[in-house]
ZAGU-294102 format. One record per atom (N, C-alpha, C): residue number from 1; residue in one letter; atom name; y, z, x. Coordinates in Angstrom, 1 decimal, decimal comma. Layout:
+-----+------+------+--------+--------+--------+
: pos : code : site :      Y :      Z :      X :
+-----+------+------+--------+--------+--------+
: NUM :    A :   CA :      Y :      Z :      X :
...
+-----+------+------+--------+--------+--------+
***
This chain:
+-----+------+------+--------+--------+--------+
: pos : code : site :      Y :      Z :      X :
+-----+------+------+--------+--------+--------+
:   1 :    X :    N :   -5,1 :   -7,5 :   -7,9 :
:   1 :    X :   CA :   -5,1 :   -8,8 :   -8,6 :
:   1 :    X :    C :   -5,2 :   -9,9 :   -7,5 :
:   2 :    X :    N :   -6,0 :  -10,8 :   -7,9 :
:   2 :    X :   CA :   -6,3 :  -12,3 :   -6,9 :
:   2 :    X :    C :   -5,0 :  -13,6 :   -7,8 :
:   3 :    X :    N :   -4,2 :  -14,2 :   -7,4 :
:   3 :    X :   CA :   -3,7 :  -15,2 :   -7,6 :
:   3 :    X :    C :   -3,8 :  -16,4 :   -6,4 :
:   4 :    X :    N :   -3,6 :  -17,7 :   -7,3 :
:   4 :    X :   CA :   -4,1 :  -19,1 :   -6,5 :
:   4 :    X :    C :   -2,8 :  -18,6 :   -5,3 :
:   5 :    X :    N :   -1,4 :  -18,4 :   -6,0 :
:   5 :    X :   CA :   -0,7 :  -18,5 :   -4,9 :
:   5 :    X :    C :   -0,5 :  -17,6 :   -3,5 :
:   6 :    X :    N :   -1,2 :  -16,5 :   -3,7 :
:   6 :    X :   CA :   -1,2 :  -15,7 :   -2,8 :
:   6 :    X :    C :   -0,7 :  -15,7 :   -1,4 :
:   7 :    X :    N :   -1,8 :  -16,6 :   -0,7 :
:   7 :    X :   CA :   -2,0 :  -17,3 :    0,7 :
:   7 :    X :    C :   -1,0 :  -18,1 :    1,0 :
:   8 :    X :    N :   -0,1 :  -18,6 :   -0,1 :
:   8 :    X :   CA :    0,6 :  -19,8 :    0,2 :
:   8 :    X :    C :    2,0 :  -19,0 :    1,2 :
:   9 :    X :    N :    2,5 :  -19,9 :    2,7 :
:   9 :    X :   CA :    3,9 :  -19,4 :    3,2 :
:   9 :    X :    C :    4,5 :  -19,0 :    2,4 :
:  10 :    X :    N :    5,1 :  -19,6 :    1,1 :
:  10 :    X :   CA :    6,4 :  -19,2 :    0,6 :
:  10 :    X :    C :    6,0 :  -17,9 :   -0,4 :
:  11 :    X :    N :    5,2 :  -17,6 :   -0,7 :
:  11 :    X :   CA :    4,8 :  -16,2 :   -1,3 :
:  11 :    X :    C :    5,0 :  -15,1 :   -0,7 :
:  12 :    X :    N :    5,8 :  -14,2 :   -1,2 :
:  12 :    X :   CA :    6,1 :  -12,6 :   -0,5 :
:  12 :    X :    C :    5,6 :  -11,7 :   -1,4 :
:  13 :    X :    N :    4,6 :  -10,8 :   -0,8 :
:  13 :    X :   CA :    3,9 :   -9,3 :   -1,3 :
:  13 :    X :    C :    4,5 :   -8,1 :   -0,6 :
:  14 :    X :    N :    5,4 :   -7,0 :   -1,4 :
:  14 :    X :   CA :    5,4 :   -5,8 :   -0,7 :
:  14 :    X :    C :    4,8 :   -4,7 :   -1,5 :
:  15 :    X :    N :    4,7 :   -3,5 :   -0,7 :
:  15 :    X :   CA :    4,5 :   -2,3 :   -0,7 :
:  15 :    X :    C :    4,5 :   -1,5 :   -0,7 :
:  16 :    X :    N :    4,8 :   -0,3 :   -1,0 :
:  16 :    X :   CA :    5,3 :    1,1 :   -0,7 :
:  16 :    X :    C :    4,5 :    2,0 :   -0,5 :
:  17 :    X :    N :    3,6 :    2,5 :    0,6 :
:  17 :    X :   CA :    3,3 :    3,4 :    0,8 :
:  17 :    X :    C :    3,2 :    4,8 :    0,8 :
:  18 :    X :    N :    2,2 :    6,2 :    0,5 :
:  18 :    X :   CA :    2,5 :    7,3 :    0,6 :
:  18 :    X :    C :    1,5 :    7,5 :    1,9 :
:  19 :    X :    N :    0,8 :    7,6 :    2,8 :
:  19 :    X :   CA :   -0,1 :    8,2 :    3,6 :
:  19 :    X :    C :   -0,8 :    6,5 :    3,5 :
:  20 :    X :    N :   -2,0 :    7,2 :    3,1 :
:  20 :    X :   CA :   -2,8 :    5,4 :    3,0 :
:  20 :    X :    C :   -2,5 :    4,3 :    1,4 :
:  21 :    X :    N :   -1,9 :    5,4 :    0,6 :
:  21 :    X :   CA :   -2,3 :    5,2 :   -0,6 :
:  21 :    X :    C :   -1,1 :    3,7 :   -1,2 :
:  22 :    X :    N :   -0,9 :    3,2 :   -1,9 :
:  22 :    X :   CA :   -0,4 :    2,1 :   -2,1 :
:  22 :    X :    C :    0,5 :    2,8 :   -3,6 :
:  23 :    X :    N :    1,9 :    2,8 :   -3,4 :
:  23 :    X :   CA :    2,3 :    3,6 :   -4,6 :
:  23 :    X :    C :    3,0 :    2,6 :   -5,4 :
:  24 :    X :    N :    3,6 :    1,8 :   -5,2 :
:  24 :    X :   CA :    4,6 :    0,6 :   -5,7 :
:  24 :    X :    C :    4,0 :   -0,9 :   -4,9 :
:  25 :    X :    N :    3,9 :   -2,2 :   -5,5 :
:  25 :    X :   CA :    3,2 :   -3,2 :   -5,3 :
:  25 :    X :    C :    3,9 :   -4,5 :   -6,3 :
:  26 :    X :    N :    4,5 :   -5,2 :   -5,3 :
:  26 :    X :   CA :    4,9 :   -6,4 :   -6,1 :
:  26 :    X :    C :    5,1 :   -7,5 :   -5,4 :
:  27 :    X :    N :    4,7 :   -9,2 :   -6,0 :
:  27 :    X :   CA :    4,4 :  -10,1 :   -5,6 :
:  27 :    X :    C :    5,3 :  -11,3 :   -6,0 :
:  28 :    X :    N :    5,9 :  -11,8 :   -5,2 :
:  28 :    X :   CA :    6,6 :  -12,8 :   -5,7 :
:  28 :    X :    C :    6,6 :  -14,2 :   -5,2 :
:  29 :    X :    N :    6,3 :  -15,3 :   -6,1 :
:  29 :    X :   CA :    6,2 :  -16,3 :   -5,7 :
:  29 :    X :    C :    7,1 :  -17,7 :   -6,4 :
:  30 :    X :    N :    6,9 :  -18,5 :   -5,5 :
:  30 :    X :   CA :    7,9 :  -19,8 :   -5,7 :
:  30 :    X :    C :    7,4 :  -20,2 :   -6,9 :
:  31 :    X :    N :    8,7 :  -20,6 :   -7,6 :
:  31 :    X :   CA :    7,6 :  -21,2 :   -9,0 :
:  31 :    X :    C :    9,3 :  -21,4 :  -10,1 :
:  32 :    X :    N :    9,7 :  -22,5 :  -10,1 :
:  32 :    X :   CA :   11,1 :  -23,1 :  -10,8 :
:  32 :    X :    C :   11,0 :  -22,0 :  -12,4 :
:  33 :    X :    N :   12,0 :  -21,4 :  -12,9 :
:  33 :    X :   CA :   12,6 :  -20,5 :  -14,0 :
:  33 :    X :    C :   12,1 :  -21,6 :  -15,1 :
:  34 :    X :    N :   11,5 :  -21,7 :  -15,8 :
:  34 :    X :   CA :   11,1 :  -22,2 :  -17,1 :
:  34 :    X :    C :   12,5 :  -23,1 :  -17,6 :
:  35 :    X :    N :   11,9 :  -24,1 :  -18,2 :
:  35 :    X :   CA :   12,7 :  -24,9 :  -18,6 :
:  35 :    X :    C :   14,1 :  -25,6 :  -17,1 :
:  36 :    X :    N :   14,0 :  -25,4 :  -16,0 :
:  36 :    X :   CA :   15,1 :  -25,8 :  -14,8 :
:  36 :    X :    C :   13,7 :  -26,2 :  -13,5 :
:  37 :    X :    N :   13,4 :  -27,5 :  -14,0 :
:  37 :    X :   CA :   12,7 :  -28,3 :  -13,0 :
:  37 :    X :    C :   12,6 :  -28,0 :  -11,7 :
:  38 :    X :    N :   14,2 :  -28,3 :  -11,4 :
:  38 :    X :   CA :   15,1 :  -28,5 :  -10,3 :
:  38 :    X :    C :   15,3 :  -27,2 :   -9,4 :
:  39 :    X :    N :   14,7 :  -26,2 :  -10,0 :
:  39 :    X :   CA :   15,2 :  -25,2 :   -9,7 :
:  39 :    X :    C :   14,5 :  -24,4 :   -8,2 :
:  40 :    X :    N :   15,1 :  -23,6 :   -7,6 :
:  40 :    X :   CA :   14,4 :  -23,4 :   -6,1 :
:  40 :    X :    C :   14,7 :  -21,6 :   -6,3 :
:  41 :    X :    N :   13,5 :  -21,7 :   -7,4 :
:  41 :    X :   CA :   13,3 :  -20,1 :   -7,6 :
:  41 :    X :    C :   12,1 :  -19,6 :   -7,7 :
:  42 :    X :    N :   12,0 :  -18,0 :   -7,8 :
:  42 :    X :   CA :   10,7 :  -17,2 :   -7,3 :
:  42 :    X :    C :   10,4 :  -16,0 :   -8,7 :
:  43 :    X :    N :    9,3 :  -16,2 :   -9,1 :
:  43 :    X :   CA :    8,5 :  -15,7 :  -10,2 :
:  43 :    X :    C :    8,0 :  -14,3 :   -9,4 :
:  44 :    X :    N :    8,7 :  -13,2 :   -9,8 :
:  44 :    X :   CA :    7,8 :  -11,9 :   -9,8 :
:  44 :    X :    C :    6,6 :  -11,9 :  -10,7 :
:  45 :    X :    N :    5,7 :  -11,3 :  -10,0 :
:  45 :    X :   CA :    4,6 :  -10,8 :  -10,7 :
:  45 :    X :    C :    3,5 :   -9,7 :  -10,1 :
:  46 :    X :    N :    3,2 :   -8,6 :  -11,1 :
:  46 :    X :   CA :    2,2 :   -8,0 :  -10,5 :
:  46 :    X :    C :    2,8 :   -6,6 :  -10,2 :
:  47 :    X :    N :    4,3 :   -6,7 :  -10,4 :
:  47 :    X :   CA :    4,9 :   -5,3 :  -10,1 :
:  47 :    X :    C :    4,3 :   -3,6 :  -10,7 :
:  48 :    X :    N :    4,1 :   -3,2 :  -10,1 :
:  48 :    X :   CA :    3,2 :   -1,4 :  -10,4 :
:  48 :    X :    C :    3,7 :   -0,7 :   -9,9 :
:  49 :    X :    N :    3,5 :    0,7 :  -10,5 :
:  49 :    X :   CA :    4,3 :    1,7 :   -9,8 :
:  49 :    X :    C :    2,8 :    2,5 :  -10,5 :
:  50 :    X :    N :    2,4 :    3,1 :   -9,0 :
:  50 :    X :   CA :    1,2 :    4,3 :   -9,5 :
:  50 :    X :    C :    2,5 :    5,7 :  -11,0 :
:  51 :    X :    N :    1,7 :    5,9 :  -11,5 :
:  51 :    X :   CA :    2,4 :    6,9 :  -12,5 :
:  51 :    X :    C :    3,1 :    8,6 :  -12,0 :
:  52 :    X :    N :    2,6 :    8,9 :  -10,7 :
:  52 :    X :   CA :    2,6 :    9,5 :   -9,9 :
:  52 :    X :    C :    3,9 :   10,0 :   -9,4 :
:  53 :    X :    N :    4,4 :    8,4 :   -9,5 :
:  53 :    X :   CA :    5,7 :    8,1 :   -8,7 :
:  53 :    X :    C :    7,0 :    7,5 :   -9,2 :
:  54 :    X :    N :    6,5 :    7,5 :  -10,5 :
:  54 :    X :   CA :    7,3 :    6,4 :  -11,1 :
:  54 :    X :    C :    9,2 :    7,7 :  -11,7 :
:  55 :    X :    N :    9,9 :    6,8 :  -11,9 :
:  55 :    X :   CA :   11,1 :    7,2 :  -11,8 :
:  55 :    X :    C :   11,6 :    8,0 :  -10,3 :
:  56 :    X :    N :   11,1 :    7,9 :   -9,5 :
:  56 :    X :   CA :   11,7 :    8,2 :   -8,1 :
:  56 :    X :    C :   12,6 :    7,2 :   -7,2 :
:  57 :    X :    N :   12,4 :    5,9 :   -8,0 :
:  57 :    X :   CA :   13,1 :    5,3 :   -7,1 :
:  57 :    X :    C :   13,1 :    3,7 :   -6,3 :
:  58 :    X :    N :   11,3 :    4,5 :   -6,3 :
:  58 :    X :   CA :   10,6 :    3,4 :   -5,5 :
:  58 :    X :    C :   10,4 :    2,2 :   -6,0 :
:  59 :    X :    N :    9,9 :    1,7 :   -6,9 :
:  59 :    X :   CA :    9,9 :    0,5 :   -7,3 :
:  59 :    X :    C :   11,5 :   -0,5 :   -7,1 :
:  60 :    X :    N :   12,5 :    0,1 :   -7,6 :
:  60 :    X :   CA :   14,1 :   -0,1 :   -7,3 :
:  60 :    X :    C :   14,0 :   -0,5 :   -6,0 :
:  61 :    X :    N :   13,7 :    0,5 :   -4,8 :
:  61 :    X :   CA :   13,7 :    0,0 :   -3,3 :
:  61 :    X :    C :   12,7 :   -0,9 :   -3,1 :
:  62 :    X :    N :   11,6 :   -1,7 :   -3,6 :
:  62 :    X :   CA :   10,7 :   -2,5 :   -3,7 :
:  62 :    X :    C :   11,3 :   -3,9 :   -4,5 :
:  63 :    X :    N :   12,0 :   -3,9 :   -4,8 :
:  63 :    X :   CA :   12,6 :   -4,8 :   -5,7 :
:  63 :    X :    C :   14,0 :   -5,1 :   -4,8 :
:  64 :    X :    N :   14,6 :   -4,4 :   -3,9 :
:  64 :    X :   CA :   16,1 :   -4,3 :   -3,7 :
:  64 :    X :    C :   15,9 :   -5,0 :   -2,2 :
:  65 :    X :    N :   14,4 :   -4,3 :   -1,7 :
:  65 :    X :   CA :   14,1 :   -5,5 :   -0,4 :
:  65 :    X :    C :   13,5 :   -6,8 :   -0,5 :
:  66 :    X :    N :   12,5 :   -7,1 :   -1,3 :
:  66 :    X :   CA :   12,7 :   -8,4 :   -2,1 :
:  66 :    X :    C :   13,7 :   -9,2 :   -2,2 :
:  67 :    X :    N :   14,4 :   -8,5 :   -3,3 :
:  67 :    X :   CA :   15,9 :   -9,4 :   -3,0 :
:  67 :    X :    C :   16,4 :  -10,1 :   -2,0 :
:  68 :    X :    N :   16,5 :   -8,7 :   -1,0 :
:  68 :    X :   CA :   17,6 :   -9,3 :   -0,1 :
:  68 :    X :    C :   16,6 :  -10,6 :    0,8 :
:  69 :    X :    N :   15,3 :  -10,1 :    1,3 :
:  69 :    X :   CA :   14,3 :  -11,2 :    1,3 :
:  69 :    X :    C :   14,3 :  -12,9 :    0,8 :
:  70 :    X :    N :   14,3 :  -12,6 :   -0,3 :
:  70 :    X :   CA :   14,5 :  -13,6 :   -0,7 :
:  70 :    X :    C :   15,8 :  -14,4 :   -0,7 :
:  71 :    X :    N :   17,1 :  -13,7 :   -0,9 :
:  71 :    X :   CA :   18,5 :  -14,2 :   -0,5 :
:  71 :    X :    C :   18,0 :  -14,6 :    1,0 :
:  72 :    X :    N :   17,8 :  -14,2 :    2,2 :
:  72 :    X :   CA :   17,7 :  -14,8 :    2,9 :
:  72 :    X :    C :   17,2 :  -16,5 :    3,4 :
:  73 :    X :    N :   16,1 :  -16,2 :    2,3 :
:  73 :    X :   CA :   15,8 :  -17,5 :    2,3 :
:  73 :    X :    C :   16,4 :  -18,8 :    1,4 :
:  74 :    X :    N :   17,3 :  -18,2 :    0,9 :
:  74 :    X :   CA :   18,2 :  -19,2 :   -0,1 :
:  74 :    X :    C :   18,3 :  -19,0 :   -1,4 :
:  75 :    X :    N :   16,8 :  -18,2 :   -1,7 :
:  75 :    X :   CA :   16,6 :  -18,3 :   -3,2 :
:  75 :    X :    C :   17,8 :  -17,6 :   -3,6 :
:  76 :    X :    N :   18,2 :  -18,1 :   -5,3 :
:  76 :    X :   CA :   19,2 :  -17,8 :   -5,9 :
:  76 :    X :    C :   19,3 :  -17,0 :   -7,4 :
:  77 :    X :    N :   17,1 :  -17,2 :   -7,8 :
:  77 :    X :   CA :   17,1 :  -16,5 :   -8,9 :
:  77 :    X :    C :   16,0 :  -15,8 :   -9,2 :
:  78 :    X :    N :   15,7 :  -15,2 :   -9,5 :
:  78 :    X :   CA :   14,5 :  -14,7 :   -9,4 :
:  78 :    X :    C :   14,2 :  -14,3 :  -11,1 :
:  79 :    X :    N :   12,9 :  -14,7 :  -11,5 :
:  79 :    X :   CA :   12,1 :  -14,6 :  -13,0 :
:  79 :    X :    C :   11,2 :  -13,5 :  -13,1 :
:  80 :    X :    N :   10,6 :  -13,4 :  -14,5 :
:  80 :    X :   CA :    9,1 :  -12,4 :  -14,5 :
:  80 :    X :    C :    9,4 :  -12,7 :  -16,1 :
:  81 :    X :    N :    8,0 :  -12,0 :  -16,3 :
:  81 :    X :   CA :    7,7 :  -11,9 :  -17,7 :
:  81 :    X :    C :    7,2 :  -10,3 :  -17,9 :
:  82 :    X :    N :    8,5 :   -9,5 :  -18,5 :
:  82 :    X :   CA :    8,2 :   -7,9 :  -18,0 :
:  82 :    X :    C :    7,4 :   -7,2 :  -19,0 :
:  83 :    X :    N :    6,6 :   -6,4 :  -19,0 :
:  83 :    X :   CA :    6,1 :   -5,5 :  -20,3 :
:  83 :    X :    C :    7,6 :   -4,9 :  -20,9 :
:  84 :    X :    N :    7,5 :   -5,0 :  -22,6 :
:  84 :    X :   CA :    8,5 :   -4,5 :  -22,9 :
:  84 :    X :    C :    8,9 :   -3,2 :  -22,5 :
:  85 :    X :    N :    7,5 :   -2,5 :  -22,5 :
:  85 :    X :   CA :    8,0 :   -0,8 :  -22,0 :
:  85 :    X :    C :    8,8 :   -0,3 :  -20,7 :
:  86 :    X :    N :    9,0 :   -1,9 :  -19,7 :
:  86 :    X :   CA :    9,7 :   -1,9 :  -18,8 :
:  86 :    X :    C :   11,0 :   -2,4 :  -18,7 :
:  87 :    X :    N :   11,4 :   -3,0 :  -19,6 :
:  87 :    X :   CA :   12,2 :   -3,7 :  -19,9 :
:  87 :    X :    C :   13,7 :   -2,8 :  -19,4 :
:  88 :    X :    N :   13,5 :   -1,4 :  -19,8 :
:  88 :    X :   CA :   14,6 :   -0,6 :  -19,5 :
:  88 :    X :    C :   14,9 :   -0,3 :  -18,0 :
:  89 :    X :    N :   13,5 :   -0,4 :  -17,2 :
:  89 :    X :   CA :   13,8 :   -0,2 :  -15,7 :
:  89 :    X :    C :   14,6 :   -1,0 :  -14,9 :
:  90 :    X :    N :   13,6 :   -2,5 :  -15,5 :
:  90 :    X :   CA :   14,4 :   -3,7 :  -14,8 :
:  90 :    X :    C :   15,7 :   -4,1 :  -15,3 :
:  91 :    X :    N :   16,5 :   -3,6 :  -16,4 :
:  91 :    X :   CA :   18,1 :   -4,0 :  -16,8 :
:  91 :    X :    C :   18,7 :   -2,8 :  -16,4 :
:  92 :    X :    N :   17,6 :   -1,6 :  -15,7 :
:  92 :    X :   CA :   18,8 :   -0,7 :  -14,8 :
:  92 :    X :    C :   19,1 :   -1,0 :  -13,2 :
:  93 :    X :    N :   18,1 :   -1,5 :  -13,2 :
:  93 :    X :   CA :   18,5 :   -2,4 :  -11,7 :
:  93 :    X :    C :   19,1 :   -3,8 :  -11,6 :
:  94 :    X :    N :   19,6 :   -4,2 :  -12,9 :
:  94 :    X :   CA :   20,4 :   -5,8 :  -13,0 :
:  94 :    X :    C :   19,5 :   -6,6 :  -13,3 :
:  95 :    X :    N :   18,6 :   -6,9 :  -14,1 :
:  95 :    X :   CA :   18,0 :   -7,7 :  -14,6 :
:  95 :    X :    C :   18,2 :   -8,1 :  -16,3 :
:  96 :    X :    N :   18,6 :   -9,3 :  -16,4 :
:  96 :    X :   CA :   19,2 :   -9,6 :  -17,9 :
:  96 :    X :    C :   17,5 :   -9,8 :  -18,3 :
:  97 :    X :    N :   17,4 :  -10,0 :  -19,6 :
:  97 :    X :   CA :   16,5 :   -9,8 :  -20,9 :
:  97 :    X :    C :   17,2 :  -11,1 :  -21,3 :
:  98 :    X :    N :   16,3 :  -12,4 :  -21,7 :
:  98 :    X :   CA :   16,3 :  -13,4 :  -22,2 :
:  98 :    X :    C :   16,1 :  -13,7 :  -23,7 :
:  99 :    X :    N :   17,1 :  -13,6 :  -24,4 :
:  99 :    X :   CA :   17,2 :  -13,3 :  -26,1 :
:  99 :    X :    C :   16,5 :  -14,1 :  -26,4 :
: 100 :    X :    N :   15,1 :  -13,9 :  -27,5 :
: 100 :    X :   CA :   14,5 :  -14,8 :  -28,1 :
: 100 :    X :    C :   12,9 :  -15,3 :  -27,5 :
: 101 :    X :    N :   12,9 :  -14,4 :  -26,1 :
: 101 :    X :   CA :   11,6 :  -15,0 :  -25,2 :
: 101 :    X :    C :   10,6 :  -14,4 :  -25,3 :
: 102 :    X :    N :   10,9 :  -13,0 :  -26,0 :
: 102 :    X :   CA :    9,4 :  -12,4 :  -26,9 :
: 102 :    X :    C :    8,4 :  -12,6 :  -27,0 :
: 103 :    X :    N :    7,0 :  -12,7 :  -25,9 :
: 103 :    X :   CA :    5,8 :  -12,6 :  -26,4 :
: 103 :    X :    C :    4,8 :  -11,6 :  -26,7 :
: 104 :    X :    N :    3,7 :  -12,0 :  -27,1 :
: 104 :    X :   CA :    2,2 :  -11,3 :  -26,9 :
: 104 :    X :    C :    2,0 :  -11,5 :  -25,3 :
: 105 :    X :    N :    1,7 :  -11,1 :  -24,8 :
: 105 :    X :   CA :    0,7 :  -11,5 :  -23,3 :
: 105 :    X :    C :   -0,3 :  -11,7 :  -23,6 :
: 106 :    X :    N :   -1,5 :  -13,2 :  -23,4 :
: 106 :    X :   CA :   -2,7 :  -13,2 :  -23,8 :
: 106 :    X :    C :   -3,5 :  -12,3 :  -23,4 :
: 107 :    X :    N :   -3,1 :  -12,1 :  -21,8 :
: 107 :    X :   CA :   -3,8 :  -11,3 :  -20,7 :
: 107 :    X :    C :   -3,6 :  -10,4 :  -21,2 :
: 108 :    X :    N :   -2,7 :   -9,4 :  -21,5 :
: 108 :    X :   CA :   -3,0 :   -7,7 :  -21,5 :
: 108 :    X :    C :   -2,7 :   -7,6 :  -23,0 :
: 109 :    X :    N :   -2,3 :   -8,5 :  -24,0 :
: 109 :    X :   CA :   -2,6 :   -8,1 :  -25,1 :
: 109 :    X :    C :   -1,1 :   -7,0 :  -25,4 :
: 110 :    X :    N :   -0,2 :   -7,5 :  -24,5 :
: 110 :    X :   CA :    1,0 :   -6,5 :  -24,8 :
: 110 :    X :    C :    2,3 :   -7,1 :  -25,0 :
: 111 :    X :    N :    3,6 :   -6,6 :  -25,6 :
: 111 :    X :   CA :    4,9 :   -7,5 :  -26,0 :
: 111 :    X :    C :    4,9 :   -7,6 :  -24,4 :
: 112 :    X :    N :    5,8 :   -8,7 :  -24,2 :
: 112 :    X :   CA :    6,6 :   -9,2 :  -22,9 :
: 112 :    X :    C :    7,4 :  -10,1 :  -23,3 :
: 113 :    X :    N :    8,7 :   -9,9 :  -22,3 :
: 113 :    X :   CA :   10,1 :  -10,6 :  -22,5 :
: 113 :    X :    C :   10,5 :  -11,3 :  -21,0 :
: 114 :    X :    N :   11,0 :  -12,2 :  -21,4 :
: 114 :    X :   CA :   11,4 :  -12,9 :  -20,0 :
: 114 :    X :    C :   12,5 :  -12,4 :  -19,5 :
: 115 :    X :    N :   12,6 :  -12,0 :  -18,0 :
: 115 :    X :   CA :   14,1 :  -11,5 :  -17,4 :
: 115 :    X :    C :   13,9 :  -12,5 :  -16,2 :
: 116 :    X :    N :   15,7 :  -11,9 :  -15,9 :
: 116 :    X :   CA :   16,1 :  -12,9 :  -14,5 :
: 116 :    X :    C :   16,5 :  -12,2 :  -14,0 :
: 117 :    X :    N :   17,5 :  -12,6 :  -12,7 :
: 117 :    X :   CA :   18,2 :  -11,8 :  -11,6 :
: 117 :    X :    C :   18,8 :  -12,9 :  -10,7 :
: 118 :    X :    N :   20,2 :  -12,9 :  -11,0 :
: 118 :    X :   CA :   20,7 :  -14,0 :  -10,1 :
: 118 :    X :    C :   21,2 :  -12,9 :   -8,9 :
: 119 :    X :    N :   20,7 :  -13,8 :   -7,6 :
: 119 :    X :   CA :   21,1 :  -13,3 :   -6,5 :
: 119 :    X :    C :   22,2 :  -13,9 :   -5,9 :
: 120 :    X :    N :   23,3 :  -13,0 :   -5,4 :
: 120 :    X :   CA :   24,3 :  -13,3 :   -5,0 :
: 120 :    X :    C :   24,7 :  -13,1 :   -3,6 :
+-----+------+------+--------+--------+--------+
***
């Protein structure tokens, strides 16, 4: 995936690697929590997990270095707009589900729900 913010300093992309192959992949950028102006927070997006791999772990350790990443830098909250069918991964790693934020995705044509993650 190409996004405008990509290139920008405050944007962080990781990784997870098997050999060459790219198994887990997610991108997070600065961008205030909907509806909190004021806010000095970072929008996940683009998170994957090849199917290969998925329930082992890896995405959780892709997500848990992130974090701490970003706590370093200050941030305090972190957003996304998750496929519902994921909905269960990300509230097993501490992410609340936003009652009522239910969409279509124009782009993939799929339900999605807004989550957070306050870092402490």
């Amino acid at each position: 995936m190409v996004e405008p913010r990509d290139d920008e300093p405050t944007s962080l992309h990781l990784a997870g690697m098997m050999e060459d192959r790219v198994m887990v992949c997610a991108s997070f950028f600065h961008a205030a929590y909907p509806g909190d102006v004021d806010g000095d927070d970072y929008q996940l997006r683009f998170m994957a997990t090849d199917p290969v791999v998925q329930g082992r772990g890896y995405g959780a350790q892709v997500l848990a270095e992130a974090q701490r990443r970003l706590r370093d830098r200050g941030v305090t909250r972190v957003w996304a707009y998750a496929r519902d069918t994921a909905l269960g991964f990300y509230q097993s790693v501490g992410w609340t589900a936003v009652a009522g934020s239910e969409f279509l995705s124009v782009e993939t044509e799929l339900p999605h729900t807004m989550i957070y993650k306050t870092l402490s």
